[in-house]
N, C-alpha and C positions, 0 to 999 in steps of 0.2 A: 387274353387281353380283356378289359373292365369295359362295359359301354360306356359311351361318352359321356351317356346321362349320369351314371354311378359316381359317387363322391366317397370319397376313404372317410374312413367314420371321425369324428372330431370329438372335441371332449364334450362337447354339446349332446350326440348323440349317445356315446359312451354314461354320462351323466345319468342316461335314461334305459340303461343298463342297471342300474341299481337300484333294491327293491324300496330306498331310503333314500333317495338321492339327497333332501335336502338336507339331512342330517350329515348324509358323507360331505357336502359342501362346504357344513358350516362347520364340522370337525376341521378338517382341510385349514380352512381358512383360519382357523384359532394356532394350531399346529404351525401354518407361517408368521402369524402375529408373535408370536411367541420368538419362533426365530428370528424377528425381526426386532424383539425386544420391547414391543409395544403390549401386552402382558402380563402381568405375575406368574408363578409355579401358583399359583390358589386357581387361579382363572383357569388355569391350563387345563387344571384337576377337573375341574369342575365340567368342563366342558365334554372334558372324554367323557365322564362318569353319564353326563346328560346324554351324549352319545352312544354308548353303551346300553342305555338303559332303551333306549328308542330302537333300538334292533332286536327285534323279535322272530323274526323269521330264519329258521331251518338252513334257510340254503347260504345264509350270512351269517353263521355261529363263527367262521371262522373271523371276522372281523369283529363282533362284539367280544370276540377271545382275544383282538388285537388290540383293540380300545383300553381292557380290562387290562393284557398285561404289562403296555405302556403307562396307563394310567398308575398300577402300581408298581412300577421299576422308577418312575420319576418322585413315587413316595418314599420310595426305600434310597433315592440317595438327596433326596431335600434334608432327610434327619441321618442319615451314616456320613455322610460326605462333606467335607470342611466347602466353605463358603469359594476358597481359590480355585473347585474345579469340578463345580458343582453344577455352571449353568453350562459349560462345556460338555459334561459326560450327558446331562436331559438333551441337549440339541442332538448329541450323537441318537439318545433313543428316539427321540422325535423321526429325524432321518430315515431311523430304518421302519418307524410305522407308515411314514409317507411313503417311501420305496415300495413297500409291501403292496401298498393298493394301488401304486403306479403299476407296478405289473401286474397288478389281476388288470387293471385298467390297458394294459395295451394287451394282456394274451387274451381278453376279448374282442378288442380289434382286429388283432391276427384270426380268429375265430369267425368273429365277422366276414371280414374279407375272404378267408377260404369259403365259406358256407355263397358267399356273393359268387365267386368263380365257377362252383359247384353249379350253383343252380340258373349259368346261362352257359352253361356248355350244352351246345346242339347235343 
């Protein structure tokens, strides 16, 4: 059982899990604009690309790898892809880059939380 004191970790604390946070925030945050249709596919680009470019660090290659191959999966169907099913198929890859860091975001929580359990066991 968790001391009373102890709080489950929140996106706030998770946030400060990441060696970029502000950059993963403001990715994030373009990625929903987007879905929400407030946006262009130009801005979108741009934004990954800017994000991308801003992770430098070793232990976060796998996400400037995620940045990278969203940002060119929604290039490769802005110019192959007719207009009728076009901003459909980028929302679906949006989705899966959000999901993607959603679970590294909770299987560090999970992490968290055992590592917390771990270290108040008499």
């Amino acid at each position: 059982m968790l001391p009373s004191h102890r709080h489950y970790p929140t996106e706030e604390v998770l946030m400060n899990k990441w060696l970029y946070p502000n950059t993963i925030a403001a990715a994030k945050a373009k990625l929903n604009e987007f879905l929400l249709g407030n946006i262009s596919i130009e801005d979108l680009q741009t934004s990954l690309y800017q994000a991308e470019q801003n992770i430098a660090a070793y232990e976060e290659r796998w996400l400037r790898n995620l940045f990278f191959s969203t940002e060119n999966k929604i290039e490769e169907i802005n110019y192959t892809v007719s207009d009728l099913y076009k901003y459909e198929l980028i929302c679906n890859e949006i989705r899966n880059c959000l999901e993607e860091i959603e679970n590294f975001e909770q299987s560090q929580c999970i992490l968290n939380i055992d590592t917390t359990l771990k270290e108040n066991k008499p």
